[in-house]
C-alpha positions as CSV (number, residue, x, y, z in Angstrom):
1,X,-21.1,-189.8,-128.8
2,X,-21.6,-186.0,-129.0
3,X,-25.4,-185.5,-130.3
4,X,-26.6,-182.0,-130.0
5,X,-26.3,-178.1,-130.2
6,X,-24.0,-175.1,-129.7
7,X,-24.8,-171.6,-130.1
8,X,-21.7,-169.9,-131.7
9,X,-21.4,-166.5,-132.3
10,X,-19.6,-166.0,-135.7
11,X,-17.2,-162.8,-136.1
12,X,-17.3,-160.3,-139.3
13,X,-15.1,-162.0,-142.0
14,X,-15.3,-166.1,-141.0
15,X,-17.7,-167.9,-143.2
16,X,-20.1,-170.0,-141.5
17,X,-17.9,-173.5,-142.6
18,X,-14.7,-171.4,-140.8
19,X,-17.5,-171.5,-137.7
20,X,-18.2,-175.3,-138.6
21,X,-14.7,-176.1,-139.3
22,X,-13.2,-174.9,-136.0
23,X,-15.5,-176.6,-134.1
24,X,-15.0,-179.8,-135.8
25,X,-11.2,-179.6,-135.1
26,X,-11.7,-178.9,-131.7
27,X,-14.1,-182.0,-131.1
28,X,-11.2,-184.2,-133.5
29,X,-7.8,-182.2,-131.3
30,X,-9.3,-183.6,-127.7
31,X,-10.4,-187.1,-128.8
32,X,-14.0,-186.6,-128.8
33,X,-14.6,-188.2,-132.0
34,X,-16.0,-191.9,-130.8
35,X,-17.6,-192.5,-134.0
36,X,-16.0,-194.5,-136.9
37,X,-16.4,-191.8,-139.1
38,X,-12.9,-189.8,-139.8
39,X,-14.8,-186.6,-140.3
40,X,-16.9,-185.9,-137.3
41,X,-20.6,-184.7,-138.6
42,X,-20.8,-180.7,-137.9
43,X,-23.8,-178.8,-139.5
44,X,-25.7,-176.1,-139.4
45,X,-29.0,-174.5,-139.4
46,X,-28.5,-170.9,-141.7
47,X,-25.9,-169.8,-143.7
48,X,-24.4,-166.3,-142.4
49,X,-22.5,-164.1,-144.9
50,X,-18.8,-163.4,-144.0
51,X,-20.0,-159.8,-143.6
52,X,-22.6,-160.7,-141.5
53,X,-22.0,-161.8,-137.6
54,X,-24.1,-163.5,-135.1
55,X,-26.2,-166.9,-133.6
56,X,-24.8,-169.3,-136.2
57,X,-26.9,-172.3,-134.7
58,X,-24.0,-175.4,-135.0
59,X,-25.8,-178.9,-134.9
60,X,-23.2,-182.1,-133.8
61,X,-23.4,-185.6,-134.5
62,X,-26.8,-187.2,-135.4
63,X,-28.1,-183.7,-135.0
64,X,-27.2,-183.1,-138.2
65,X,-29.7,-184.7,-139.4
66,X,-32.5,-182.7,-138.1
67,X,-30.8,-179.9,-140.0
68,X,-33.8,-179.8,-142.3
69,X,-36.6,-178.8,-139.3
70,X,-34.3,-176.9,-137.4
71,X,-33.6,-174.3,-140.5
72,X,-37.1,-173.0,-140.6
73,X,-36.8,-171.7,-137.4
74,X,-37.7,-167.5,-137.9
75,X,-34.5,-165.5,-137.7
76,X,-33.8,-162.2,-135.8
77,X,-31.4,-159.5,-137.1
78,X,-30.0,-156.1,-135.7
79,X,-29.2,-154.1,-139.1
80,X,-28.5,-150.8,-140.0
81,X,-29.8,-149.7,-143.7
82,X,-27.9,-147.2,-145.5
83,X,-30.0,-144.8,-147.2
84,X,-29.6,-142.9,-150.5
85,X,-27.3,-145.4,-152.4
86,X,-27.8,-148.7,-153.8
87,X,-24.9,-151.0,-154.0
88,X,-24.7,-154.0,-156.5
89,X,-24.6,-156.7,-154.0
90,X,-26.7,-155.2,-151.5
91,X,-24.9,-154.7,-149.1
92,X,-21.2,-152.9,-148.2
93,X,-19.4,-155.1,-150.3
94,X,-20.6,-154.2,-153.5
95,X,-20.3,-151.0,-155.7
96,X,-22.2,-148.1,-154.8
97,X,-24.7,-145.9,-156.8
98,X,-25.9,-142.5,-155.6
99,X,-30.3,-142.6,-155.9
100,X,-31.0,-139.2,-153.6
101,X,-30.2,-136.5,-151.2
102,X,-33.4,-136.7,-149.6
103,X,-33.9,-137.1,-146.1
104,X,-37.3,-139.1,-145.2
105,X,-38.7,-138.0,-141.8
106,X,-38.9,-140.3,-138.8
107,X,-42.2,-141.0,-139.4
108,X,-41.7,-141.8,-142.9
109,X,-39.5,-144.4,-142.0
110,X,-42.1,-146.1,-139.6
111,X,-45.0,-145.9,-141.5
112,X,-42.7,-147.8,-144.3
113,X,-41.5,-150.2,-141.7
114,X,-45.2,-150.8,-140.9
115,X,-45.8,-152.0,-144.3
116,X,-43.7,-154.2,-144.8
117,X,-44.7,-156.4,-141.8
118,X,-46.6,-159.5,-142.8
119,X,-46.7,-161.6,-145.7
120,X,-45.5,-160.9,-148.7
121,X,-43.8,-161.8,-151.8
122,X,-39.9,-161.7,-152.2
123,X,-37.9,-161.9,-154.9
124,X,-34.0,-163.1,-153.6
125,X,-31.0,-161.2,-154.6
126,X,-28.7,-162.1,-157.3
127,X,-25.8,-162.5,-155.3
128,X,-27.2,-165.2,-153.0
129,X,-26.6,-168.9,-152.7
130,X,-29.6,-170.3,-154.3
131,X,-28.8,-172.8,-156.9
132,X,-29.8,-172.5,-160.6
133,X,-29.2,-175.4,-162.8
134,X,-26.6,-176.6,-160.3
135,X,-24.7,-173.5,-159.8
136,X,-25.3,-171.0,-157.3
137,X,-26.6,-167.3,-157.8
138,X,-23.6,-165.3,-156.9
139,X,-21.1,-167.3,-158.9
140,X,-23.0,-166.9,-161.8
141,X,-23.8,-162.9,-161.1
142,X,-19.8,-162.4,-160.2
143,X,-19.7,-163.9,-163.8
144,X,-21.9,-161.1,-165.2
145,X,-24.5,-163.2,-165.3
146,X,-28.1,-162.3,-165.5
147,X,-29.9,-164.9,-162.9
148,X,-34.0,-165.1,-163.2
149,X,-35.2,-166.0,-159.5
150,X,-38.6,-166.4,-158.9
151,X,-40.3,-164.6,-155.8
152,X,-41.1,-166.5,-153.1
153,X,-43.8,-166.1,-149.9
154,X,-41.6,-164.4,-146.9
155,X,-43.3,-163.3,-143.4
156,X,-41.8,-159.9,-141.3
157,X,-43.2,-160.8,-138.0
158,X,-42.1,-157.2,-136.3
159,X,-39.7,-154.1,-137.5
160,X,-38.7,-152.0,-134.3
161,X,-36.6,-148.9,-135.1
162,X,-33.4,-148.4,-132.8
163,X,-32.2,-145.9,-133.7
164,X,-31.7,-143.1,-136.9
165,X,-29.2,-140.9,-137.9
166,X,-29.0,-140.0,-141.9
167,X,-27.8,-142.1,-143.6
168,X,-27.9,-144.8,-141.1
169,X,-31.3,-146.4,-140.1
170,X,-30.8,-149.0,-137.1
171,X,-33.5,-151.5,-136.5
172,X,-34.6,-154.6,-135.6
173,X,-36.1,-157.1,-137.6
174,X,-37.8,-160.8,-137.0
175,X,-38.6,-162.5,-140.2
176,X,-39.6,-165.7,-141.1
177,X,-36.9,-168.1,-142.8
178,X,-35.7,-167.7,-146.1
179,X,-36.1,-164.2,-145.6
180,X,-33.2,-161.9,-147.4
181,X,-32.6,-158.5,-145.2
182,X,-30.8,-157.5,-148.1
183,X,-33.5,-158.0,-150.5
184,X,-36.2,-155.9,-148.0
185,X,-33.5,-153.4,-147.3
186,X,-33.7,-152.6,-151.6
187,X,-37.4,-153.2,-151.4
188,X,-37.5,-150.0,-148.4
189,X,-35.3,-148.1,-150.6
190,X,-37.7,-148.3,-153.2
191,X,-40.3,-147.3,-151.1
192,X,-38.8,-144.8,-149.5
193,X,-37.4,-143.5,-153.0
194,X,-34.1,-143.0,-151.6
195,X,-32.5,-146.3,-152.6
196,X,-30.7,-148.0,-149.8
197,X,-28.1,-150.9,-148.9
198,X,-27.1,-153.6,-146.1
199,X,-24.7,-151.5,-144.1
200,X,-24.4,-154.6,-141.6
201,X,-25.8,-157.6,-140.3
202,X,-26.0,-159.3,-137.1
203,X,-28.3,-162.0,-135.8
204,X,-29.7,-161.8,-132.5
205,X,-31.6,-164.9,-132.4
206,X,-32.5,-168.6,-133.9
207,X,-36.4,-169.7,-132.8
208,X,-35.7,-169.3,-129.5
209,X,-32.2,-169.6,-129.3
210,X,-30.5,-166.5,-128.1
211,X,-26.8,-165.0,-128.9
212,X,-26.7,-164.0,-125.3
213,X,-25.7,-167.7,-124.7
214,X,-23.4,-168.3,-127.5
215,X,-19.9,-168.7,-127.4
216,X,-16.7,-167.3,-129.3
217,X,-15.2,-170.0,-131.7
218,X,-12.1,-168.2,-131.5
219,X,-10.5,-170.1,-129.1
220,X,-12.6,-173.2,-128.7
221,X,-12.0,-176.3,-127.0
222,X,-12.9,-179.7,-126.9
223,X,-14.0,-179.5,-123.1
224,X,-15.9,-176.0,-124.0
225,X,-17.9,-177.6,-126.3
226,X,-19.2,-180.2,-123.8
227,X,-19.7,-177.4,-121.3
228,X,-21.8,-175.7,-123.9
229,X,-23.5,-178.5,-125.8
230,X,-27.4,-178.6,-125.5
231,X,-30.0,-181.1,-126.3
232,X,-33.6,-179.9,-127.9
């Protein structure tokens, strides 16, 4: 039987089950399914958003079971904040809101980044997929829904700035997981008074899993997966 891992790296627009799903095919399409199950058992340790690409860490037979202590794993992300607008979902989906003309300095920026690393306090964003009385956060916002989420303790290991041209700010970020980038992208905008929003997304690395080794689910095959598959 197939018990183990496969880094994937999800494109812009697929949803992290599209990732799941088209693995699981694969595995079903070249007879690779030797358990008595009719689904083969496909996981996952972190939900990406369809706007967000990246390490989407995909866990395969019994695996899936370890799900629960693989997904605290600390999370790396390449982003790039967008500053003097806020957008209701935070990020470029939603609907924008002009905050402010003003351009913070390089420095400004860095000495921000600087405190925000550590621990702190985070409350999540509406439109996330936390559950509240059985339902989750987003459907009931997209409802015009008023969600109360309580903060919870988050850890920024390291910030590293990349790059900035106004509006854009391009950095790195390792945080601990749970984390929302979004959420600390609004929480910078406040802090920088300028307002600010999720531009894009992309995660660079899992623990120590690395996107350098993942593989395209594109065009995924039964005897690529095998290639691919690792054990921990």
């Amino acid at each position: 039987m197939m018990n183990g891992l496969l880094l994937i790296n999800k494109p812009q627009g697929w949803t992290s089950f599209d990732a799941v799903n088209k693995v699981r095919r694969a595995i079903e399409a070249s007879g690779l399914n030797t358990t008595n199950r009719k689904r083969f058992p496909v996981g996952h340790t972190g939900t990406l958003d369809p706007l967000a690409e990246g390490l989407l860490v995909v866990l395969l037979g019994d695996y899936t079971r370890r799900a629960p202590e693989l997904v605290k794993a600390s999370k790396t992300y390449e982003v790039v904040m967008t500053l003097g607008q806020t957008s209701t979902t935070g990020d470029e989906e939603g609907e924008k809101q002009v905050v402010s003309d003003l351009q913070p300095k390089l420095y400004t920026i860095e000495e921000v980044f600087m405190s925000f690393v550590g621990d702190s306090m985070q409350t999540p964003p509406q439109y996330s997929a936390i559950k509240v009385n059985g339902q989750r956060a987003y459907k009931l916002a997209r409802a015009g829904k008023k969600v109360e989420l309580e903060p919870r303790p988050i850890h920024v290991a390291r910030m590293l700035l990349l790059s900035y041209h106004y509006p854009d700010v391009h950095f790195l970020v390792e945080v601990s997981s749970g984390t929302y980038v979004r959420a600390l992208i609004e929480d910078m905008g406040k802090a920088l008074t300028t307002g600010a929003y999720m531009k894009s997304l992309k995660r660079t690395k899992v623990g120590n899993y690395d996107i350098r080794d993942a593989i395209s689910p594109e065009n995924i095959t039964g005897e690529l997966i095998q290639q691919n598959m690792r054990s921990l």
